[in-house]
C-alpha distance (Angstrom), angle and dihedral (degrees) to the residues before:
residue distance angle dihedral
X1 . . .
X2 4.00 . .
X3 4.09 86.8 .
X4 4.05 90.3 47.4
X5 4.36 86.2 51.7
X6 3.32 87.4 51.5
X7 3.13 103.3 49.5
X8 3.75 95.2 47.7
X9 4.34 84.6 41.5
X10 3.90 86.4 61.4
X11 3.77 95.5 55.9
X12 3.26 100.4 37.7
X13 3.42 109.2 22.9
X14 3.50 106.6 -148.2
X15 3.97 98.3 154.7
X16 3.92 93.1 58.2
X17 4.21 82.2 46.0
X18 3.45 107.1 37.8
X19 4.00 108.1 31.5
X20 3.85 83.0 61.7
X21 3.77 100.2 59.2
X22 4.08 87.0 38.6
X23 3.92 94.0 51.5
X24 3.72 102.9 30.1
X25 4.21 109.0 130.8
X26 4.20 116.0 -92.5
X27 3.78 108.5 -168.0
X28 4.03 116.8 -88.0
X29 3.47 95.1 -106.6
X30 3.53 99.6 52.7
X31 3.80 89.0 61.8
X32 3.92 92.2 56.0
X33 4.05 126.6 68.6
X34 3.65 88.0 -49.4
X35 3.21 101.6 66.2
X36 3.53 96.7 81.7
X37 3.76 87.3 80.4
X38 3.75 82.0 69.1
X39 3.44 104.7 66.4
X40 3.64 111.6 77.9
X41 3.77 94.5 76.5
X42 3.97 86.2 69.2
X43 3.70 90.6 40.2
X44 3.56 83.6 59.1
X45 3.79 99.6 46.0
X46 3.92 93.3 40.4
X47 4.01 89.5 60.1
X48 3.66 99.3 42.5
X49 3.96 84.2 61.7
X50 3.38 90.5 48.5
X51 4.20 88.4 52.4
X52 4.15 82.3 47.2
X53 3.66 91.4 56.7
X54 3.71 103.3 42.1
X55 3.78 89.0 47.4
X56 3.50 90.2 58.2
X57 3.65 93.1 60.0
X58 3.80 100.9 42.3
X59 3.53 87.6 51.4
X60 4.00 93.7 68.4
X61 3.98 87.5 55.3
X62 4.07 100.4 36.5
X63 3.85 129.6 89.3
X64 3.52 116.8 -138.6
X65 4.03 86.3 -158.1
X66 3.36 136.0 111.1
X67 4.15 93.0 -133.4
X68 4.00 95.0 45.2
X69 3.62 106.9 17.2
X70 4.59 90.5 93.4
X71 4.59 83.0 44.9
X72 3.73 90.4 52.6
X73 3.37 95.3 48.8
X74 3.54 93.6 38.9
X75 3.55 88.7 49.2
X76 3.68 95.9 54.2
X77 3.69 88.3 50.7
X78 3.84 93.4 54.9
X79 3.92 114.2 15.7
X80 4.01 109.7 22.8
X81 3.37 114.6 85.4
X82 3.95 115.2 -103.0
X83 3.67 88.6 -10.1
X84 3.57 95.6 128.4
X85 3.89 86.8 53.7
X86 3.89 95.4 50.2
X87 3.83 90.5 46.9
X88 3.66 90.4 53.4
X89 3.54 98.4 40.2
X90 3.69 86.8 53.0
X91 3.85 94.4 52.3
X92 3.98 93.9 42.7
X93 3.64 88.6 48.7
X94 3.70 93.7 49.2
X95 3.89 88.0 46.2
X96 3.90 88.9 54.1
X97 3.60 97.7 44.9
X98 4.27 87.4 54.8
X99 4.64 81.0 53.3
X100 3.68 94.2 45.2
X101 4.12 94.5 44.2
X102 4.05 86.5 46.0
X103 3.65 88.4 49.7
X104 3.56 103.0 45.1
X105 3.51 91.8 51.8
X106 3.91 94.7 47.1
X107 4.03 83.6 55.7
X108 3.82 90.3 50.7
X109 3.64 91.1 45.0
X110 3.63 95.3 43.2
X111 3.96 89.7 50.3
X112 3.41 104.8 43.6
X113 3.74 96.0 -119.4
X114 3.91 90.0 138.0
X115 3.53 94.3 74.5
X116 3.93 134.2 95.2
X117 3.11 117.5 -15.8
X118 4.09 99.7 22.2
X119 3.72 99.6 46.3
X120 3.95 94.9 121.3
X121 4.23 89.6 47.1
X122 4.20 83.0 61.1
X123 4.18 88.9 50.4
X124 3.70 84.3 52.7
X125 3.98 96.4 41.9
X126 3.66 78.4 53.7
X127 3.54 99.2 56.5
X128 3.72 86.4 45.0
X129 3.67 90.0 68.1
X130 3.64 101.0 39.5
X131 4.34 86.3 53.7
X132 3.75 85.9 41.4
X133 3.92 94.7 53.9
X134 3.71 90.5 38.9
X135 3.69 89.6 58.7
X136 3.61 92.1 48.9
X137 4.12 89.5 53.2
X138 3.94 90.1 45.8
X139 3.71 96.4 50.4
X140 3.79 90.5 51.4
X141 3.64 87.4 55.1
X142 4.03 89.7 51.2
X143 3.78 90.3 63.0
X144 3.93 88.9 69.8
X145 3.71 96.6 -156.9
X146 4.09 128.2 141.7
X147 4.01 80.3 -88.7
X148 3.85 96.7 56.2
X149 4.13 94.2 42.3
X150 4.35 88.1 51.4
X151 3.92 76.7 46.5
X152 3.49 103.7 56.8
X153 4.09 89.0 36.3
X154 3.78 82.9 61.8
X155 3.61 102.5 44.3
X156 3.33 88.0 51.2
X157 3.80 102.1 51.0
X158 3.57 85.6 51.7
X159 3.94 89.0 54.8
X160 3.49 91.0 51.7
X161 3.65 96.9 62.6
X162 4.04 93.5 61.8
X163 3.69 93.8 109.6
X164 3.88 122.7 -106.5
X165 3.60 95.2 -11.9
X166 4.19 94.6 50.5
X167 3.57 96.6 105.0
X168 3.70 96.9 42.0
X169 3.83 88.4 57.9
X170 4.12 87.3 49.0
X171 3.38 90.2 53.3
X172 3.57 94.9 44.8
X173 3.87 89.9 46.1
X174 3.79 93.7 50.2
X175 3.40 103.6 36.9
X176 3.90 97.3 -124.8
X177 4.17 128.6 -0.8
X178 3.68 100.9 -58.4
X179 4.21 132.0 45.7
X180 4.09 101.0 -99.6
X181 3.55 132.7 128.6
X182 3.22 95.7 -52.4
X183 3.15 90.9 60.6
X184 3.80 85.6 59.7
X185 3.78 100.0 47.8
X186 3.67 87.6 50.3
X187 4.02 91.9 54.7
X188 4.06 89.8 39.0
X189 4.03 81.3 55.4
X190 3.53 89.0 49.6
X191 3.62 102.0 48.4
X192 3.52 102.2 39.7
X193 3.96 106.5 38.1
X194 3.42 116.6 8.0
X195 3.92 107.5 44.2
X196 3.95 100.9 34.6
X197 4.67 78.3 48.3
X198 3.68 78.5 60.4
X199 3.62 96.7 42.8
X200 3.52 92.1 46.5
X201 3.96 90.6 51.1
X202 3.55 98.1 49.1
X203 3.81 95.6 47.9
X204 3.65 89.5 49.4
X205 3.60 90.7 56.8
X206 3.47 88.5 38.2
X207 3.88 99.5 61.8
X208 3.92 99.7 35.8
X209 4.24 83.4 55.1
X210 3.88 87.3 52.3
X211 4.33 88.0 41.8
X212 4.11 81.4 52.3
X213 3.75 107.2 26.2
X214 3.72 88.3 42.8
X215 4.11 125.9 -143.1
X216 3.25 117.4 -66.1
X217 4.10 112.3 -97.7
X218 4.04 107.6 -125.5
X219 3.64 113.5 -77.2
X220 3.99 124.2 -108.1
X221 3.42 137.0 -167.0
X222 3.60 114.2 -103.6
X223 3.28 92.5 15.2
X224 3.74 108.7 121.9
X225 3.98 135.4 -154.4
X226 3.40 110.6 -126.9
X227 3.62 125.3 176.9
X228 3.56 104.1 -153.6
X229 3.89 93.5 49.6
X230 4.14 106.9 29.2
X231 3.60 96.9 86.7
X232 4.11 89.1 62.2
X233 3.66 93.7 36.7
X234 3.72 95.1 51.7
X235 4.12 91.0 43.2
X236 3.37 86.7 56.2
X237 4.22 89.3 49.3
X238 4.03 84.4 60.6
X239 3.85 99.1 50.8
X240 3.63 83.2 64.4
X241 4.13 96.0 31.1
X242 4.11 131.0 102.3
X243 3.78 131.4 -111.2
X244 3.53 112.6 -102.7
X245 3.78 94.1 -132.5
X246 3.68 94.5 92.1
X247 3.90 144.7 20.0
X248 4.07 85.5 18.8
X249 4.05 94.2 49.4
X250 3.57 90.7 30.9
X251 4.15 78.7 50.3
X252 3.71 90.5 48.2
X253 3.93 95.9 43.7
X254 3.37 92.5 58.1
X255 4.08 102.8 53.5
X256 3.84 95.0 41.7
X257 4.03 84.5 52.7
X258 3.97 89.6 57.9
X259 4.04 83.7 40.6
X260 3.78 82.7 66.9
X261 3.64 110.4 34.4
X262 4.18 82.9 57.1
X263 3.82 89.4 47.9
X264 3.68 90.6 45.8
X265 4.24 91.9 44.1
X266 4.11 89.0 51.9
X267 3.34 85.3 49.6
X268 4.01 105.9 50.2
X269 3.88 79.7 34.0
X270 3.78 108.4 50.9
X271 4.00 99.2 23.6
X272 4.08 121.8 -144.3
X273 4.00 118.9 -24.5
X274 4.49 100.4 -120.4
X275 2.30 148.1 -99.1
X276 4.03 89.7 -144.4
X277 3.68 99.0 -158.6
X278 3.96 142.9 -43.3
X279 4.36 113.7 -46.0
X280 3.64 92.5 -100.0
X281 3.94 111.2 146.9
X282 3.57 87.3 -151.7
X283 3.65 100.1 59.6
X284 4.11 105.6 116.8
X285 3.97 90.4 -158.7
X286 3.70 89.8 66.0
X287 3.60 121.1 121.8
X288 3.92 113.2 -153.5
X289 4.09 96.1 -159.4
X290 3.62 122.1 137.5
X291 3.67 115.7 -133.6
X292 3.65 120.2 -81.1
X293 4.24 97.3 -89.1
X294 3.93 86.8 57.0
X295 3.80 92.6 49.8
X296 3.51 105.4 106.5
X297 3.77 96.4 41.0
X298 3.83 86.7 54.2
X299 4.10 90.9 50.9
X300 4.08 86.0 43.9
X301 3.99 89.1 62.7
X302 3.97 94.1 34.7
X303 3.81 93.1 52.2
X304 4.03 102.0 32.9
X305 4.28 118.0 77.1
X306 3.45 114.9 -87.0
X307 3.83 87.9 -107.1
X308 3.46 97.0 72.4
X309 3.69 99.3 52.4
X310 3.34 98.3 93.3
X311 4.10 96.2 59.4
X312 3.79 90.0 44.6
X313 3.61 93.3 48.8
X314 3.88 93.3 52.9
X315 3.67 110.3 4.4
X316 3.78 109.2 49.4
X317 3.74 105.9 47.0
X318 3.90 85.2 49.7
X319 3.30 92.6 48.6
X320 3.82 90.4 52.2
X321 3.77 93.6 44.7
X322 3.90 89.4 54.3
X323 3.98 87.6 44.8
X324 3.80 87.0 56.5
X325 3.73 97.0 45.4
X326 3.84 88.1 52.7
X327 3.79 98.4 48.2
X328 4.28 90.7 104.6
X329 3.25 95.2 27.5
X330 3.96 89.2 63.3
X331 3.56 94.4 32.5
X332 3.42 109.4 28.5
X333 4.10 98.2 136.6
X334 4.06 139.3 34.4
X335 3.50 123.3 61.2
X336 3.91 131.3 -16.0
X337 3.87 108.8 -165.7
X338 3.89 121.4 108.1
X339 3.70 90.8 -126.0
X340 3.63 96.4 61.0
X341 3.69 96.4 41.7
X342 3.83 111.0 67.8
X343 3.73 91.9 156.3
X344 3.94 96.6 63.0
X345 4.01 99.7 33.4
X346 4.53 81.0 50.8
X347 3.75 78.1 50.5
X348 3.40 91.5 53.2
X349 3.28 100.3 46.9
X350 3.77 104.8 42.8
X351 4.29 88.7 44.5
X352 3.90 87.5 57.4
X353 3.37 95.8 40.4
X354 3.67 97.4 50.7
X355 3.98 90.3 51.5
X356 3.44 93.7 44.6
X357 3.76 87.5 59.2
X358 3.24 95.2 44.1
X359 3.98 98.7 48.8
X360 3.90 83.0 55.5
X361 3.92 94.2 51.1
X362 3.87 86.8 48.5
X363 3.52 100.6 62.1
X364 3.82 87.0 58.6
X365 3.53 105.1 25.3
X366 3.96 124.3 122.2
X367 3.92 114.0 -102.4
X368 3.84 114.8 -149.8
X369 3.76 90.7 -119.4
X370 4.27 101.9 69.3
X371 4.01 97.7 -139.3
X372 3.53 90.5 -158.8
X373 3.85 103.2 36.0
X374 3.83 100.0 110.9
X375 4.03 92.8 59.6
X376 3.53 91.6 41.5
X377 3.52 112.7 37.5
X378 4.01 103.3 51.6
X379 4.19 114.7 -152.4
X380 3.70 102.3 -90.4
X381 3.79 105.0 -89.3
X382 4.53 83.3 -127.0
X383 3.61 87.6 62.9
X384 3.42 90.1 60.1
X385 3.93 96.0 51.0
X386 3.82 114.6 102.6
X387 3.85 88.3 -159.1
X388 3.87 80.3 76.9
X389 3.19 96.4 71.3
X390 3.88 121.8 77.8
X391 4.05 111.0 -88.8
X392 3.81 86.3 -111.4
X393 3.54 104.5 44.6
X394 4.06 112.6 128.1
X395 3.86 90.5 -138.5
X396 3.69 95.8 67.3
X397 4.20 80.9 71.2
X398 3.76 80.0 64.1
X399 3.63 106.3 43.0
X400 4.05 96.6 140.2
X401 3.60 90.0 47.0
X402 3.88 83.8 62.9
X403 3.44 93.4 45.4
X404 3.60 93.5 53.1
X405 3.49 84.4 53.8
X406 3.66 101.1 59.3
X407 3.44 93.6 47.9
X408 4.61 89.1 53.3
X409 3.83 76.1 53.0
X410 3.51 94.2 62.0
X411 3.65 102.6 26.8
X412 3.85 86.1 64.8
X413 3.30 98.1 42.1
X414 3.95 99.9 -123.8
X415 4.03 76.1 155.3
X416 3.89 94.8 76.6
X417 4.05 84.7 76.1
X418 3.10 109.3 14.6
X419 3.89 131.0 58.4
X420 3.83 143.8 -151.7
X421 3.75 125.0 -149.8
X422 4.28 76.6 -12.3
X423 3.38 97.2 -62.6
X424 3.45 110.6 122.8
X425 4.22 141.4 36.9
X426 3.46 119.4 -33.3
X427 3.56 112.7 -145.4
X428 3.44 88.6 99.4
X429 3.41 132.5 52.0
X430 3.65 120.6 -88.2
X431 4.50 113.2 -90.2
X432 3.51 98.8 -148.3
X433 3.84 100.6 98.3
X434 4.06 94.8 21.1
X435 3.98 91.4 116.0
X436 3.96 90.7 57.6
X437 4.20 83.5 51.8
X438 3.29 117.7 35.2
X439 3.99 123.5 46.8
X440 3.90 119.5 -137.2
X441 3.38 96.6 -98.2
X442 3.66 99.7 45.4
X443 3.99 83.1 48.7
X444 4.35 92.7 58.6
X445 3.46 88.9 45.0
X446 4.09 99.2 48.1
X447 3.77 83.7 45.2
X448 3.72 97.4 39.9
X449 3.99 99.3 48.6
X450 4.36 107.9 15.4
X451 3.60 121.7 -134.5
X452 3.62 118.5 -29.6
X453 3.87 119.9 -125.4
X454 3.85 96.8 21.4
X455 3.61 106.7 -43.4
X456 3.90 122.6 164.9
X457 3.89 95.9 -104.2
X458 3.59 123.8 80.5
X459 3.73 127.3 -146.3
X460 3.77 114.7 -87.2
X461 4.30 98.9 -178.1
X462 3.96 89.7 107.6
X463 3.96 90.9 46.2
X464 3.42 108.7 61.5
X465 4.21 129.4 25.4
X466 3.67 128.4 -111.9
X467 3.72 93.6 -99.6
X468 3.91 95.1 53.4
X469 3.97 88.4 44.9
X470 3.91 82.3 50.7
X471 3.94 92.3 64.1
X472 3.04 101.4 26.1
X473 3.93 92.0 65.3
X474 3.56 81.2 37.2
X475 3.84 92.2 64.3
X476 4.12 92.5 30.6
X477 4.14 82.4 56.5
X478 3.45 91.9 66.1
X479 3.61 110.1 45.3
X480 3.80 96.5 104.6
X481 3.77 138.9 103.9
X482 3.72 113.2 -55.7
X483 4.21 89.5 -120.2
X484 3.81 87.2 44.2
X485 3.55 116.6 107.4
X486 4.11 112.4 -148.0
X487 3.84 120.0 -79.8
X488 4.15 112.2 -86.3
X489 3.58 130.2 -149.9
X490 4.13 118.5 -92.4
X491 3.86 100.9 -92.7
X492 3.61 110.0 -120.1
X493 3.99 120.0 -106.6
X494 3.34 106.4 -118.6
X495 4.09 113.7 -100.4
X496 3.68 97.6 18.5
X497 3.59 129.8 96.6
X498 3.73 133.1 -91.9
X499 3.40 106.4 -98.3
């Protein structure tokens, strides 16, 4: 065996690469009781290969297609053999990766280890997170449940409010004007290539800058950062410092083993997370909720007037991206322990608060679209009066039509976002006086095919047949003022095309 090591060690020379990197110095005190702060970078690493290799294997069994994509899952779930365990050891390993990132960079933050000379390993860390919370979006999309088409819908309404460019990045999202399988193959792309590429970049990067930057020596108080004299000072830390290779791995071995027996106990535990149903945008049971990391921006828009969506939508996380990428760049020198930094530990504090309180709102907060609306919320009993109508209107000839159509607008559930009399969701715009606005035509094909370029509604042609689209515009036509006469087409300027 030793001749076979060797003879593989001469080709390839992985001692004179490898026992480098595993016995290069770490600072004294980094080694002692304070090194446990240390650990969570590892943590991190050690479940992000565990998300690699279960990904591997529930690719073989999943369907990145729209038709078969909700079987294979469901499949997994029921009939393949420990694929309910893989698919929730993948999503609690995913979930633990997003705590260990967030609490490795707390301890950085919290220790000043972002400052001179490791500013560009904090720009990667942050990437890190951004790829790491990107895969955690992604993957929810992959599930292709009720919960991942309302997600999508979202994401995308919010991407077509970037000005000028918004529906370009829709379309790009989507894969074409409405949520389909493209829409899936473009996500599957996303979640399986490009992002963990990314990921896999970054932390490259990541660890040779902490191999050459070094880790940060434990901070003390009075005990300054000083640019011009660091370098020396922390040379002179390593004379006196410990190899890696030992207590500090051993250190680091241990906590990303407990990392995985929990992810592996929440798994056997807790089982698989959906998919809820089939992606049908009509389904009432349907729970629009982002996952857990994207909880307090969810109860931010649900609790805040609908004026300020727009600036929370695509203002403040880029505003708190940029604040993150300027953290050493703004304070990349004085002192690094907690006790002399009130500012950053408040910081702390108040940051994790305020998500914390937010995450708990969004489990309960209202969404715009009411998921219940259309069983609890009946059509206004007026609406359903033909003496409404003027005494020679031609729909009073076709009064059960209409009635059949109130009842298709109940049955599939247009109520959850949009309302009557305001009763109802309110993502959409309220139906009461949609007959004196929209014509019939412009009513099939808003129905038929959404909003174009990102809006909030989804396209409803595949859920419903021509004869309930028939009365339901018929109904929608006539919810206007009684003296109103029905919308008509925009009259065409003379020498110009019909648009």
């Amino acid at each position: 065996m030793k001749r076979i090591l060797a003879w593989f060690d001469a080709r390839l020379s992985i001692r004179e690469s490898l026992l480098p990197m595993l016995t290069h110095p770490i600072p004294r005190g980094a080694a002692g009781p304070m090194g446990w702060w240390y650990v969570f970078g590892s943590a991190s690493l050690t479940l992000f290969v565990v998300q690699i290799l279960t990904g591997i294997a529930l690719s073989l069994v999943f369907v990145p297609s729209a038709a078969e994509a909700y079987d294979s899952l469901i499949y997994m779930n029921f009939d393949q053999p420990l694929g309910w365990f893989l698919r929730a050891l993948h999503y609690y390993a995913g979930s633990g990766m997003v705590v260990m990132v967030l609490v490795h960079m707390t301890q950085v933050f919290l220790h000043g280890a972002y400052k001179y000379p490791r500013e560009l390993t904090w720009v990667m860390g942050v990437f890190l997170l951004l790829c790491t919370m990107s895969m955690f979006f992604t993957g929810q999309v992959l599930r292709w449940d009720p919960d991942a088409y309302w997600g999508i819908a979202v994401g995308a309404s919010m991407s077509g409010r970037v000005p000028i460019l918004g529906p370009y990045v829709v379309h790009l999202l989507l894969g074409g004007p409405v949520i389909g399988g493209d829409t899936l193959s473009r996500f599957y792309a996303l979640h399986v290539f490009l992002i963990p590429g990314a990921l896999m970049f970054f932390l490259a990067v990541h660890l040779w800058l902490v191999l050459k930057r070094g880790v940060s020596e434990p901070p003390v108080p009075g005990q300054v950062v000083d640019p011009n004299t660091y370098d020396a000072h922390y040379e002179k830390e390593l004379q006196t410092g410990v190899p890696f290779l030992g207590e500090p791995l051993l250190r680091d071995a241990l906590v990303s083993a407990l990392a995985v027996i929990a992810v592996v106990v929440l798994a056997a535990v807790i089982g698989p997370k959906g998919p809820s149903g089939p992606p049908d945008p009509t389904l009432s049971g349907a729970n629009p909720r982002p996952e857990w990391p994207f909880l307090w921006l969810f109860a931010l828009l649900s609790l805040s007037p609908p004026a300020a969506e727009t600036f929370i939508m695509l203002v403040f996380p880029v505003v708190l991206i940029v604040v993150l990428f300027l953290v050493p760049f703004v304070s990349r020198r004085g002192e690094r322990a907690p006790s002399r930094r009130p500012v950053a530990v408040l910081s702390v504090l108040v940051l994790f608060t305020t998500l914390g309180v937010l995450t708990y709102e969004g489990v309960s907060a209202p969404w715009s679209p009411k998921m219940t609306a259309w069983s609890g919320d009946p059509v206004p009993k007026y609406l359903l009066e033909k003496k409404r109508l003027p005494e020679k209107s031609p729909e009073k000839k076709h009064w059960p039509r209409i009635l059949q159509g109130a009842a298709v607008l109940q049955v599939k559930q247009c109520r959850n976002c949009h309302a009557l009399e305001g009763l109802g969701g309110q993502r959409g715009p309220d139906l009461t006086g949609i007959g004196g606005r929209m014509t019939r035509d412009q009513l099939i094909d808003q129905i038929s095919n959404g909003t174009p370029g990102g809006g909030n509604m989804p396209a409803f042609g595949k859920q419903m047949t021509p004869a309930e689209m028939d009365v339901l515009v018929d109904f929608l036509t006539t919810l206007r003022e009684s003296d109103q006469p029905p919308a008509e087409p925009p009259t065409q300027v003379a020498g110009t095309a019909a648009p």
